[in-house]
VEXDO-701677 format. One record per atom (N, C-alpha, C): residue in one letter; residue number from 1; atom name; x, z, y. Coordinates in nm, 3 decimals. Example, Ala and Ser with C-alpha at 12.3 -4.5 7.8 and 13.67 -1.06 7.14 Angstrom:
2
<gutor 'a' 1 'N' <1.319 0.780 -0.569>>,
<gutor 'a' 1 'CA' <1.230 0.780 -0.450>>,
<gutor 'a' 1 'C' <1.320 0.780 -0.330>>,
<gutor 's' 2 'N' <1.285 0.708 -0.225>>,
<gutor 's' 2 'CA' <1.367 0.714 -0.106>>,
<gutor 's' 2 'C' <1.290 0.787 0.003>>,
% end
This chain:
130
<gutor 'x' 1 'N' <12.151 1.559 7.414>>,
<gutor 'x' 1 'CA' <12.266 1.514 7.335>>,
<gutor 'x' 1 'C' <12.355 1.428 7.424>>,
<gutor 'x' 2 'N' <12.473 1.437 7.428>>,
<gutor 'x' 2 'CA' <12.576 1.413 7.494>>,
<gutor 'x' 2 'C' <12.629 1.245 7.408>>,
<gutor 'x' 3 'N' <12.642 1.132 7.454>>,
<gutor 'x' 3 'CA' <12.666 1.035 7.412>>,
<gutor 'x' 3 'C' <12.801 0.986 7.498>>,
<gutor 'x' 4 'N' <12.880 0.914 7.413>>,
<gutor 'x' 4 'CA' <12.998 0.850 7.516>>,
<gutor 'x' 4 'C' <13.033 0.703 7.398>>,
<gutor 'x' 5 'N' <13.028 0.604 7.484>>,
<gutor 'x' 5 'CA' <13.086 0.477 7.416>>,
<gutor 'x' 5 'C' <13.224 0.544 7.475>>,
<gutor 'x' 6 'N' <13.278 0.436 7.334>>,
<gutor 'x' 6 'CA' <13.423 0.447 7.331>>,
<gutor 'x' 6 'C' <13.506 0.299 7.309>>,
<gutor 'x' 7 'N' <13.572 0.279 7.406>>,
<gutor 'x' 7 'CA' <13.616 0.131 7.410>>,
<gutor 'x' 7 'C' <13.750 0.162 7.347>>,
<gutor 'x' 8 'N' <13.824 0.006 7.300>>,
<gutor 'x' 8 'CA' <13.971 0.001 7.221>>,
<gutor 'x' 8 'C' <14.064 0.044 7.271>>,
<gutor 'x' 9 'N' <14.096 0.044 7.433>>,
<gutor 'x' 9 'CA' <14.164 0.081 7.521>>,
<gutor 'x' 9 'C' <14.192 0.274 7.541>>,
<gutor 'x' 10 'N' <14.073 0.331 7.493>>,
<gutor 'x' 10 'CA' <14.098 0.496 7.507>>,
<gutor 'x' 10 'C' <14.142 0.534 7.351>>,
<gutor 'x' 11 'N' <14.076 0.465 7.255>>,
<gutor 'x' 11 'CA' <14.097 0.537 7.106>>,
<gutor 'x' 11 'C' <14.263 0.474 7.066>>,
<gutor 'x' 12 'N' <14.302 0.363 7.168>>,
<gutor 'x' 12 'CA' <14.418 0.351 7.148>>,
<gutor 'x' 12 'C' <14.515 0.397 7.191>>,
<gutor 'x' 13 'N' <14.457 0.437 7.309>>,
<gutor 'x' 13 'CA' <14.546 0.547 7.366>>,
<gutor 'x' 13 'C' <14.548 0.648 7.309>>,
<gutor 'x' 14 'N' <14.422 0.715 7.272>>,
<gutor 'x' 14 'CA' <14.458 0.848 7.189>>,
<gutor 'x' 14 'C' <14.575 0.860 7.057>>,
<gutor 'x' 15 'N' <14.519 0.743 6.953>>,
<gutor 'x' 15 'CA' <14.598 0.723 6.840>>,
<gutor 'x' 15 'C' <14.702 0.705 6.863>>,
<gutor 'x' 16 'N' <14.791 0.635 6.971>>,
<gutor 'x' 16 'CA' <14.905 0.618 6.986>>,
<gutor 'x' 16 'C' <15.002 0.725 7.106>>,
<gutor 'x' 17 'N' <14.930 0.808 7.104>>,
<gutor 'x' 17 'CA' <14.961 0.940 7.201>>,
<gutor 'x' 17 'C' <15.024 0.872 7.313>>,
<gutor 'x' 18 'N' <14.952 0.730 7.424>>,
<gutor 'x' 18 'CA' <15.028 0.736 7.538>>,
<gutor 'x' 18 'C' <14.955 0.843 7.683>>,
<gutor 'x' 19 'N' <15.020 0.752 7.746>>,
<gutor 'x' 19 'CA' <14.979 0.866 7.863>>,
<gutor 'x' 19 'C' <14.847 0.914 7.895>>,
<gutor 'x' 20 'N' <14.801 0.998 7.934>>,
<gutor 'x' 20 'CA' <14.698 1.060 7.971>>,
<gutor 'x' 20 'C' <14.597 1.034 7.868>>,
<gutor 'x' 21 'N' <14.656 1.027 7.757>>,
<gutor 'x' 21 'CA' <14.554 1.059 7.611>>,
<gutor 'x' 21 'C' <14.514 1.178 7.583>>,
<gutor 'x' 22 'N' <14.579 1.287 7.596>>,
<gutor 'x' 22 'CA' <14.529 1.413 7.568>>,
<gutor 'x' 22 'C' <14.424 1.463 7.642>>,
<gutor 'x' 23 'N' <14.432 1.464 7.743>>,
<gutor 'x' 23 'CA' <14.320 1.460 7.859>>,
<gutor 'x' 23 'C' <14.198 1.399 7.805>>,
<gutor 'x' 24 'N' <14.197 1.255 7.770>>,
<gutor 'x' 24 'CA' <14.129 1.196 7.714>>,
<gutor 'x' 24 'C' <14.065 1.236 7.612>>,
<gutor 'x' 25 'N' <14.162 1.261 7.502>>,
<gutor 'x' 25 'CA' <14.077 1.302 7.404>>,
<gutor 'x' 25 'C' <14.018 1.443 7.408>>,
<gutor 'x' 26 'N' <14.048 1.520 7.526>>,
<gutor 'x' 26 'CA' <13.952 1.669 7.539>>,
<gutor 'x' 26 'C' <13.832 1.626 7.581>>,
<gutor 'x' 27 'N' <13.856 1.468 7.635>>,
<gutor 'x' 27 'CA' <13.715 1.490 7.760>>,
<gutor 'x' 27 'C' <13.584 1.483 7.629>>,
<gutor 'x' 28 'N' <13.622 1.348 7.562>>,
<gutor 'x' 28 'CA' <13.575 1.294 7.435>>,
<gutor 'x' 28 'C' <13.527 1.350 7.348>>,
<gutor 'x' 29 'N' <13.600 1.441 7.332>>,
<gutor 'x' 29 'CA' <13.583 1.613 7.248>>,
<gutor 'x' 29 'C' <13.473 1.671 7.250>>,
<gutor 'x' 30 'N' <13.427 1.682 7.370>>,
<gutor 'x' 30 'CA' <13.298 1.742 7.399>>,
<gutor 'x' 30 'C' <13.159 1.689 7.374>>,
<gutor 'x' 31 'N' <13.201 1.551 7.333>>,
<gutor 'x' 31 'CA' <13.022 1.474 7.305>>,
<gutor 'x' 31 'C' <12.960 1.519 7.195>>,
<gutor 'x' 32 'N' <12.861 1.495 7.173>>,
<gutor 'x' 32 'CA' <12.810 1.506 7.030>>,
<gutor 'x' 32 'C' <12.772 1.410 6.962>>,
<gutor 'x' 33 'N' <12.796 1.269 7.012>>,
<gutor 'x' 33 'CA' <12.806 1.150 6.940>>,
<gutor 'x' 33 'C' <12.921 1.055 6.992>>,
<gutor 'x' 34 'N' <12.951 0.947 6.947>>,
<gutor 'x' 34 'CA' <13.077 0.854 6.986>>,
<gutor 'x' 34 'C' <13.002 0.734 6.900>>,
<gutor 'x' 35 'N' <12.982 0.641 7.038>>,
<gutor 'x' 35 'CA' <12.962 0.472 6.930>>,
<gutor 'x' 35 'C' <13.054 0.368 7.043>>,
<gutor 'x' 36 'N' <13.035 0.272 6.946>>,
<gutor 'x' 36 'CA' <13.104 0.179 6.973>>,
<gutor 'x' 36 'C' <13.075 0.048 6.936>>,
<gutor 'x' 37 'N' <13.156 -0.098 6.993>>,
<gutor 'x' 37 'CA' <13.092 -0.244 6.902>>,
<gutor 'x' 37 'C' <13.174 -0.197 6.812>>,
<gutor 'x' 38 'N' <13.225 -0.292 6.659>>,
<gutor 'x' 38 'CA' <13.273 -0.269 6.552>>,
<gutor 'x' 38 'C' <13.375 -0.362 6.635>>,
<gutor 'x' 39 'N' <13.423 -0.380 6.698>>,
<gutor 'x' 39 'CA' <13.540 -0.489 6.793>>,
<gutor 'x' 39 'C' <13.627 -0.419 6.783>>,
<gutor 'x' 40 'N' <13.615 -0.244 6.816>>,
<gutor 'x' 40 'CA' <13.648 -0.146 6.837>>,
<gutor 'x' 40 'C' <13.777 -0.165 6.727>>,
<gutor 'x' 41 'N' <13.682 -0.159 6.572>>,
<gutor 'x' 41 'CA' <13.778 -0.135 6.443>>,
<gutor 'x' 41 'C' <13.866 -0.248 6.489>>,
<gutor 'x' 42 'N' <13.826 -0.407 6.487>>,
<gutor 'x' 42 'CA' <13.898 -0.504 6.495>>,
<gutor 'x' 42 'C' <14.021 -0.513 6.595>>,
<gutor 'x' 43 'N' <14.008 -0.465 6.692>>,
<gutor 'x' 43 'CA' <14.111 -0.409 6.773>>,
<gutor 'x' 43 'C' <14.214 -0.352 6.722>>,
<gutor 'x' 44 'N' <14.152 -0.219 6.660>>,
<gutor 'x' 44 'CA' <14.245 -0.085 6.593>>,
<gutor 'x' 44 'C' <14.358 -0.156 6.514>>,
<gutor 'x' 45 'N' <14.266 -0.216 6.427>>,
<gutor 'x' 45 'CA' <14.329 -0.294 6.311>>,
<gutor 'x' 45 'C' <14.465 -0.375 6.353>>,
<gutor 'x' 46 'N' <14.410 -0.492 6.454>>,
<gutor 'x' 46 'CA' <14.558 -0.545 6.468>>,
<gutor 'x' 46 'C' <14.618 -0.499 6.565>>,
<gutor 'x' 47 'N' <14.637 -0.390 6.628>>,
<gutor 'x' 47 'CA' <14.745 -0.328 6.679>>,
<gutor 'x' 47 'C' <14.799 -0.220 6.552>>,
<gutor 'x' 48 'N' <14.696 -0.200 6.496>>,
<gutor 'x' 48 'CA' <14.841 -0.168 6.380>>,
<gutor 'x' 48 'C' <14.942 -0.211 6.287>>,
<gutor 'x' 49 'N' <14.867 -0.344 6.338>>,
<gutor 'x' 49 'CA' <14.929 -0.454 6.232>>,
<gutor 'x' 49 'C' <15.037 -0.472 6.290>>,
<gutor 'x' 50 'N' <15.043 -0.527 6.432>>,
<gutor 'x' 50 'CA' <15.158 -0.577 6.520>>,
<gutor 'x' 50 'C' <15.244 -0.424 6.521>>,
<gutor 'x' 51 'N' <15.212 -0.316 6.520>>,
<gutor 'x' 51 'CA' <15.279 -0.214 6.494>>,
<gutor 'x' 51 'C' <15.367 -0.187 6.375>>,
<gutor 'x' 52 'N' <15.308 -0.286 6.269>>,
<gutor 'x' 52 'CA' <15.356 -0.248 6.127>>,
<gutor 'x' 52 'C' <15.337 -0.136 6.071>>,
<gutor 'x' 53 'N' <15.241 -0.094 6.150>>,
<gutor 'x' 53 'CA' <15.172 0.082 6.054>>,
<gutor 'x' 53 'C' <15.029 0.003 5.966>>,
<gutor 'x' 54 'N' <15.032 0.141 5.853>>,
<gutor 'x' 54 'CA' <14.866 0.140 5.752>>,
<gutor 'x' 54 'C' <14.785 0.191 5.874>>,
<gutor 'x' 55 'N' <14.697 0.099 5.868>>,
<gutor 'x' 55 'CA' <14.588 0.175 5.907>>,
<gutor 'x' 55 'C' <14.489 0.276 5.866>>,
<gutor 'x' 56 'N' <14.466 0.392 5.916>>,
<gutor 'x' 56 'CA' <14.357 0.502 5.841>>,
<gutor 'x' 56 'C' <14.232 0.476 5.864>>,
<gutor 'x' 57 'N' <14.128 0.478 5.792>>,
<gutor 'x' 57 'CA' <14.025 0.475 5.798>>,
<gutor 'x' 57 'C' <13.936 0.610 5.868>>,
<gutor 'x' 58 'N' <14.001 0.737 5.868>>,
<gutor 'x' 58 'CA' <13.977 0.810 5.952>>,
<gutor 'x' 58 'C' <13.984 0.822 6.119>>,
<gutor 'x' 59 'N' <14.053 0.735 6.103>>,
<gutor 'x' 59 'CA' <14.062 0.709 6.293>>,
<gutor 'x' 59 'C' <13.913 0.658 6.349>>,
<gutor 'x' 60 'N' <13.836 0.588 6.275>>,
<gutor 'x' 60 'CA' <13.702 0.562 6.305>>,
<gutor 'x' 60 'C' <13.558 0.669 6.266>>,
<gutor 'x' 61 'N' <13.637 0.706 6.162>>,
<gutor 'x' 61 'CA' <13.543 0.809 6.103>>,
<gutor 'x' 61 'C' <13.425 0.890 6.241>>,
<gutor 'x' 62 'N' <13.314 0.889 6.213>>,
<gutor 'x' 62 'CA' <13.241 0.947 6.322>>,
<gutor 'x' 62 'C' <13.213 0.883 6.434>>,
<gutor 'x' 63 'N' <13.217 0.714 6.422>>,
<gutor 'x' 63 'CA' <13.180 0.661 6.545>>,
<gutor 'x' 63 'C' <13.081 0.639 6.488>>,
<gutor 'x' 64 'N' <12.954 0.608 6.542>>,
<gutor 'x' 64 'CA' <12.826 0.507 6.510>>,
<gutor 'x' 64 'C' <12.865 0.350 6.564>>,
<gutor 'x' 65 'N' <12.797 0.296 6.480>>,
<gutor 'x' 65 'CA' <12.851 0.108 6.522>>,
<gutor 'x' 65 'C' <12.699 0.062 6.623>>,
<gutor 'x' 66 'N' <12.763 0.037 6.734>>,
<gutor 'x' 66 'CA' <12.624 -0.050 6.751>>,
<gutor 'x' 66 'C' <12.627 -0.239 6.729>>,
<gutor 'x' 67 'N' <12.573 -0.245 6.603>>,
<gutor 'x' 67 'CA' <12.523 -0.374 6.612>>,
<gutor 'x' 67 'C' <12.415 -0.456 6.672>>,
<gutor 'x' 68 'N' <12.419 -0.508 6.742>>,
<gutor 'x' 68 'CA' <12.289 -0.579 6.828>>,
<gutor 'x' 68 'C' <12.223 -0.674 6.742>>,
<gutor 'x' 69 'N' <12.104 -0.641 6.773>>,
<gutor 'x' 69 'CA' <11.979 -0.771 6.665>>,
<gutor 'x' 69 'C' <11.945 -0.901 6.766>>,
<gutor 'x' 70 'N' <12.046 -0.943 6.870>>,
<gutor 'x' 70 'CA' <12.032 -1.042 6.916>>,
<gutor 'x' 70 'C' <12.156 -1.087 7.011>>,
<gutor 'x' 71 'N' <12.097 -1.195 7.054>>,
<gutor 'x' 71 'CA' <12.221 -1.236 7.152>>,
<gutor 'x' 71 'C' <12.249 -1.083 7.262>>,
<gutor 'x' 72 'N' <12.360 -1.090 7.332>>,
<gutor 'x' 72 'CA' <12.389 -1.014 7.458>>,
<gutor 'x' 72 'C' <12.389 -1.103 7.569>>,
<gutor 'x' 73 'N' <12.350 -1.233 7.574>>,
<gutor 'x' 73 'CA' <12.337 -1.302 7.681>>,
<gutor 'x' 73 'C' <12.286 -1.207 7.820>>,
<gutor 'x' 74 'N' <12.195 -1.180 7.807>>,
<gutor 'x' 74 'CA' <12.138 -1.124 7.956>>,
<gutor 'x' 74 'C' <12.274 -0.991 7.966>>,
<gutor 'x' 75 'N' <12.268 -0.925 7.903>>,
<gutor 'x' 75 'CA' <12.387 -0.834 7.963>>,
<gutor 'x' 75 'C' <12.528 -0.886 7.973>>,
<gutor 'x' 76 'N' <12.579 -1.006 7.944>>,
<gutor 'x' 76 'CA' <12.719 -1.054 7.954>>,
<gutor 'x' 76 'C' <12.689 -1.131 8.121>>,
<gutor 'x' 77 'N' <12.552 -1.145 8.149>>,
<gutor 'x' 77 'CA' <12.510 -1.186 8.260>>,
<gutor 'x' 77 'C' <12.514 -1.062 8.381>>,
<gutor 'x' 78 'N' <12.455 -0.967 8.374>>,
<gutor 'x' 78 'CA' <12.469 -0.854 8.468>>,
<gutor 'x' 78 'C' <12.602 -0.793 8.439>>,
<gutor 'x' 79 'N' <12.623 -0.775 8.355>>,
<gutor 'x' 79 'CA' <12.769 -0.740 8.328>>,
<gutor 'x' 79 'C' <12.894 -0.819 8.441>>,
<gutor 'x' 80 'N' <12.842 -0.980 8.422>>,
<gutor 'x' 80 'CA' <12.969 -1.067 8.529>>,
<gutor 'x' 80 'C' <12.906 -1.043 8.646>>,
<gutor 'x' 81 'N' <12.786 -1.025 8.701>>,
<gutor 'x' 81 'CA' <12.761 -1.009 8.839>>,
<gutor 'x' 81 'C' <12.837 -0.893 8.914>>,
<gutor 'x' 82 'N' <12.816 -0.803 8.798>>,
<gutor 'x' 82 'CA' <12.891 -0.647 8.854>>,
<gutor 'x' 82 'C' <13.045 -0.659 8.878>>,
<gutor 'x' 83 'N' <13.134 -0.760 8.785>>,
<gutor 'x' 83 'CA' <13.282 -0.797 8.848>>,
<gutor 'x' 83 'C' <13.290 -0.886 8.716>>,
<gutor 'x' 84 'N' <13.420 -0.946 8.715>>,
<gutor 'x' 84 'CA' <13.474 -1.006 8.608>>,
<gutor 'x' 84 'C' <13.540 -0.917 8.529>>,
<gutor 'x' 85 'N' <13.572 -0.962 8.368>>,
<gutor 'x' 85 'CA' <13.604 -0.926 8.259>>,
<gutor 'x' 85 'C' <13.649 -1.005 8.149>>,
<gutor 'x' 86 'N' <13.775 -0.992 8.100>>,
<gutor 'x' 86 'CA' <13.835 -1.040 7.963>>,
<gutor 'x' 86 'C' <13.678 -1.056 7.902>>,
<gutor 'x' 87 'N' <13.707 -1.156 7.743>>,
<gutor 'x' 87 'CA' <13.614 -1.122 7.650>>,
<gutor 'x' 87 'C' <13.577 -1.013 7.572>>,
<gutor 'x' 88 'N' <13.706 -0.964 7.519>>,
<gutor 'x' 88 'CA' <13.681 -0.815 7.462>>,
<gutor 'x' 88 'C' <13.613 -0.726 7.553>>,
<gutor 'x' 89 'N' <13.671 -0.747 7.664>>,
<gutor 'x' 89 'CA' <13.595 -0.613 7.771>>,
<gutor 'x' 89 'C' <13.500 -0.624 7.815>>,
<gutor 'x' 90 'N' <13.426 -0.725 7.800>>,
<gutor 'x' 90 'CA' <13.332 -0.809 7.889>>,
<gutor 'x' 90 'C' <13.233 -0.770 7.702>>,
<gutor 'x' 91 'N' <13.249 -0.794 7.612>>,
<gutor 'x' 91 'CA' <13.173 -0.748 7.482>>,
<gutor 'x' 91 'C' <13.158 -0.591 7.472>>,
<gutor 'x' 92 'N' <13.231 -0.556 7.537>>,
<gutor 'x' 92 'CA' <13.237 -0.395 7.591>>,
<gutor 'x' 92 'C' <13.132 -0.335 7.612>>,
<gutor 'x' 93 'N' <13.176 -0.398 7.721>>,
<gutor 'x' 93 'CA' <13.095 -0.302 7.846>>,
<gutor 'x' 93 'C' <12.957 -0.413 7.810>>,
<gutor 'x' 94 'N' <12.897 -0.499 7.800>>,
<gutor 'x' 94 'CA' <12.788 -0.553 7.713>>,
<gutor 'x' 94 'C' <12.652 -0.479 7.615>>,
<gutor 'x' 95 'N' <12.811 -0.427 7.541>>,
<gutor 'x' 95 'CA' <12.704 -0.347 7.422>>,
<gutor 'x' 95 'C' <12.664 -0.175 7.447>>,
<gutor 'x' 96 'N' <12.726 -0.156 7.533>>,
<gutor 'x' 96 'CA' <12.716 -0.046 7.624>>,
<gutor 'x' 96 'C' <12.597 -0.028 7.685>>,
<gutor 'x' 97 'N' <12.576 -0.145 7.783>>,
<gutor 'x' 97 'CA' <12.485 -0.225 7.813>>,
<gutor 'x' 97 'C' <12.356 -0.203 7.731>>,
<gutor 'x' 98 'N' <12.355 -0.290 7.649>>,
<gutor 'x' 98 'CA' <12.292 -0.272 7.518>>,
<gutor 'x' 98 'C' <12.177 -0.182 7.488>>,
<gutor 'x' 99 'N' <12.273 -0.035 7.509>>,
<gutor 'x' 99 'CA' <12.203 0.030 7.450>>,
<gutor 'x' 99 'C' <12.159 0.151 7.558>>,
<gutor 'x' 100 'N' <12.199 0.125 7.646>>,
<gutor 'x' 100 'CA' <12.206 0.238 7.773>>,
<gutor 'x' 100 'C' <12.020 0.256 7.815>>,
<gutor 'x' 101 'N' <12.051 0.152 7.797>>,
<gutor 'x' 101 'CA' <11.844 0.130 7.830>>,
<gutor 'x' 101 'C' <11.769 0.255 7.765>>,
<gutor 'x' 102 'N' <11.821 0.316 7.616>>,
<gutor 'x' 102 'CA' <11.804 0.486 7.546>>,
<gutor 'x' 102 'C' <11.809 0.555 7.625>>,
<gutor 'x' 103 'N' <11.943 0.539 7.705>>,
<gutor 'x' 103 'CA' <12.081 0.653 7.697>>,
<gutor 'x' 103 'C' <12.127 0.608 7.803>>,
<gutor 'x' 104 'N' <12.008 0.717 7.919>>,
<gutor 'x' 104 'CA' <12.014 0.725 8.046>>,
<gutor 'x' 104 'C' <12.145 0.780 8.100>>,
<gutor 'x' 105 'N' <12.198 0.897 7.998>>,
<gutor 'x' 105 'CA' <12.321 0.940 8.050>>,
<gutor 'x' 105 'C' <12.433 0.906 7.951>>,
<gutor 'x' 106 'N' <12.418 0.752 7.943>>,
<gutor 'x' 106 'CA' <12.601 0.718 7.853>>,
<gutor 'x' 106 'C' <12.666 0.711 7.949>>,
<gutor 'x' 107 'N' <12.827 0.789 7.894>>,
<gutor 'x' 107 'CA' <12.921 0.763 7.961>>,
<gutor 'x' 107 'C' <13.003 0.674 7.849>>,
<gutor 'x' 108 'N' <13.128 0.602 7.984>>,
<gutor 'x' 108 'CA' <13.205 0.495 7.929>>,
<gutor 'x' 108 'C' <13.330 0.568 7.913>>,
<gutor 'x' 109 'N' <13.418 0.525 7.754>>,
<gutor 'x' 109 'CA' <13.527 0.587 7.798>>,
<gutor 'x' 109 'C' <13.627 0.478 7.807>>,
<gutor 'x' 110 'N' <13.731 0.441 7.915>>,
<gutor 'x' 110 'CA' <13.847 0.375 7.909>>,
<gutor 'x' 110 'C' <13.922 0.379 7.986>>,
<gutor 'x' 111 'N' <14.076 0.309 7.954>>,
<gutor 'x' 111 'CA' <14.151 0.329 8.054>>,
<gutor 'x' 111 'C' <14.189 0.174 8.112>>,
<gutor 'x' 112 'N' <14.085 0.117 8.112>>,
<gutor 'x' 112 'CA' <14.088 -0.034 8.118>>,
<gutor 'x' 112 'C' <14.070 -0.005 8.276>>,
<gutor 'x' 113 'N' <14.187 -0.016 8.417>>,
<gutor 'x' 113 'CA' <14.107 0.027 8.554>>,
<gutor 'x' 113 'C' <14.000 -0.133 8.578>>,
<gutor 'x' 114 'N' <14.016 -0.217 8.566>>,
<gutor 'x' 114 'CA' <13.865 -0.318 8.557>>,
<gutor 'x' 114 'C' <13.801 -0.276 8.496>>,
<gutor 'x' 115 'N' <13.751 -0.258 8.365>>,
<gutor 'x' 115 'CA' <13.666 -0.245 8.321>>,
<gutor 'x' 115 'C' <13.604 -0.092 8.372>>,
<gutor 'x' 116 'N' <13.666 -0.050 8.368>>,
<gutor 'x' 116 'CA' <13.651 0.102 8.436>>,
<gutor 'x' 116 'C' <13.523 0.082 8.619>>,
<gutor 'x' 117 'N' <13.568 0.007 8.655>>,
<gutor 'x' 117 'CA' <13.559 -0.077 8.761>>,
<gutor 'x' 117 'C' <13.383 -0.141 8.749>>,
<gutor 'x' 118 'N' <13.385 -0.195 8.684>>,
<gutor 'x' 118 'CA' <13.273 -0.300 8.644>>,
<gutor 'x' 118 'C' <13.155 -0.177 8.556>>,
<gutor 'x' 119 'N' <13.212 -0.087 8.460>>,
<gutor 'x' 119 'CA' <13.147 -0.006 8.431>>,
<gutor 'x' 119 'C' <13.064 0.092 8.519>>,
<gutor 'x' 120 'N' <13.106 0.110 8.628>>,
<gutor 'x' 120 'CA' <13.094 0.235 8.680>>,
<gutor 'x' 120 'C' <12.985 0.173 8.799>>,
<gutor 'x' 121 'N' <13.026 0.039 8.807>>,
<gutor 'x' 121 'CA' <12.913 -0.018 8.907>>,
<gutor 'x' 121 'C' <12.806 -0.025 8.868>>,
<gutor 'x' 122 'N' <12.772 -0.049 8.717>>,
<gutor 'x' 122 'CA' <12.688 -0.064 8.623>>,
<gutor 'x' 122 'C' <12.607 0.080 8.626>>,
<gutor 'x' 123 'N' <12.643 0.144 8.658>>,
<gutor 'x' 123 'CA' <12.567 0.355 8.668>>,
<gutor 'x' 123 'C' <12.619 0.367 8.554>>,
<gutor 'x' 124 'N' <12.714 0.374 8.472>>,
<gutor 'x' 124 'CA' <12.774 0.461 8.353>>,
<gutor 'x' 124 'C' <12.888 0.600 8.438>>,
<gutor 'x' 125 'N' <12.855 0.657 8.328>>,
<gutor 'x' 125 'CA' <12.952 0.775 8.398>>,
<gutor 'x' 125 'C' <13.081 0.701 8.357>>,
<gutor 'x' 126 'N' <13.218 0.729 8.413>>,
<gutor 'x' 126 'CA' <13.329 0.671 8.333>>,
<gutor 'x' 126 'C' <13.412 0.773 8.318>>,
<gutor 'x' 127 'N' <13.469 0.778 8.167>>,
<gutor 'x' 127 'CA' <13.574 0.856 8.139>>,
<gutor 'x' 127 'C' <13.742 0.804 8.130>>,
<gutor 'x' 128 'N' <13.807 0.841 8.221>>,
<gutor 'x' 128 'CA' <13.928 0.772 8.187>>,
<gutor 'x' 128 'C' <14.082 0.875 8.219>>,
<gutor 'x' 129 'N' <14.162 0.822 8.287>>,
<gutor 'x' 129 'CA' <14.264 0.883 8.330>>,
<gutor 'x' 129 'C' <14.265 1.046 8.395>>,
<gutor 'x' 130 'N' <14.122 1.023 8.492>>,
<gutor 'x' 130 'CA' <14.146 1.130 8.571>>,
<gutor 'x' 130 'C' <14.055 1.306 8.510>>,
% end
């Protein structure tokens, strides 16, 4: 089974059709699962707000949430060794983290080029621009 986290940075790109979203969303296309933190929604949410659009509840439809049953301390720790990171991105690539320990072959999707960066040092496959 084909797994891909999906960070705020690609599903926002998709939803808002900028550049190299389509690409994106073919690559994405192909998994057979999509999770994410629920930061994800919180994200969605207020860029649609600052947009002044409704938000759909289908735009999330079909992600799995990963909630963690504890701190992320140790991975916000290997996470900063591998490079620096915002908080959102740095909760990211974390819960990614998280869960990768399963899911020998998660890939990351974003167009964050740091996080992209920090991910990829981490052994995630990364999905982004190219």
């Amino acid at each position: 089974m084909s797994i891909a986290y999906v960070d705020s940075s690609a599903l926002t790109a998709i939803v808002f059709d900028e550049p190299h979203a389509s690409t994106l969303a073919n690559r994405i296309d192909g998994f057979d699962r999509l999770i994410s933190s629920n930061l994800l929604e919180a994200e969605l949410r207020a860029t649609f707000e600052r947009e002044k659009l409704e938000f759909e509840e289908s735009i999330v439809l079909g992600i799995d949430w990963i909630l963690p049953d504890r701190t992320l301390t140790p991975e916000f720790k290997t996470v900063l060794r591998a490079g620096y990171l915002r908080g959102a991105d740095l909760w990211h690539v974390a819960t990614a983290l998280y869960v990768s320990s399963g899911l020998p072959e998660l890939s990351f999707a974003t167009l964050d080029a740091r996080q992209a960066v920090v991910a990829d040092a981490l052994g995630f496959v990364v999905l982004g621009e190219s």
